[in-house]
C-alpha positions, 0 to 999 in steps of 0.5 A: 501531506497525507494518503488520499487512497491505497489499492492492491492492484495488478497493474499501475500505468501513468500516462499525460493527457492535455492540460498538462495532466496526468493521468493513473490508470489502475487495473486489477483492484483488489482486496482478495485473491485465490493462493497459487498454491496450498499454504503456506505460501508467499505472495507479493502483490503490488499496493500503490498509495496516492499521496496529496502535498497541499500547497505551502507544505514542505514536499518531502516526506517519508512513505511507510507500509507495515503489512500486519496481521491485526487490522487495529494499527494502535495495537503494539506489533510484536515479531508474529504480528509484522509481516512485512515493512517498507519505508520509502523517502519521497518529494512532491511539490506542494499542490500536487499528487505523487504515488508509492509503489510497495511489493511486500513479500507477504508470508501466509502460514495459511489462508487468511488476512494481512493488513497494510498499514500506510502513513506519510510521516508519523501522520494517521494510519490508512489501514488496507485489507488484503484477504489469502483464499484457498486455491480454486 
């Protein structure tokens, strides 16, 4: 199993459509947004991750998030470095997609870059950037 895609998005919907298919309507992509208000500040913004079980593959699996302040996931992550961690177990049945919704309370002592590192398993990292702006 393995990430296809993942997105810090303001809204997550699914819905059928014939076939039967399904499908995922993501609004509010985003890799930045303007702090509600100075720093520091604490923010929790929604990372939904695509995740593909290819057919003859065991369907479970575990979904890991490390929110970090170094985008290099290689580098060892000590306690000013992670933000945030979730990890999540999942099933999907092999074929098909299923999706993980995260909400990191992600602390930013000031403005700045966090980065979501998410795998399944102990499999390859997807690395997503998330960039703090000061307030408008």
């Amino acid at each position: 199993m393995h990430v296809v895609s993942a997105l810090f998005v303001e809204n997550f919907e699914i819905r059928q459509a014939p076939g039967p298919s399904t499908r995922i309507d993501l609004t509010g992509a985003m890799f930045s947004m303007v702090a509600p208000s100075p720093a520091p500040v604490t923010i929790s913004p929604h990372l939904v991750a695509l995740i593909f079980c290819p057919p003859g593959v065991h369907g479970e699996g575990v979904f890991e998030v490390v929110f970090r302040r170094t985008p290099d996931p290689e580098t060892p992550t000590d306690e000013l470095d992670q933000v945030a961690r979730n990890v999540s177990p999942f099933s999907v049945e092999p074929g098909k997609f299923t999706y993980r919704l995260v909400r990191g309370e992600l602390e930013f002592p000031e403005y700045g870059q966090i980065f979501a590192h998410c795998r399944v398993d102990h499999g390859p990292w997807l690395v997503v950037p998330f960039t703090l702006l000061p307030p408008a």
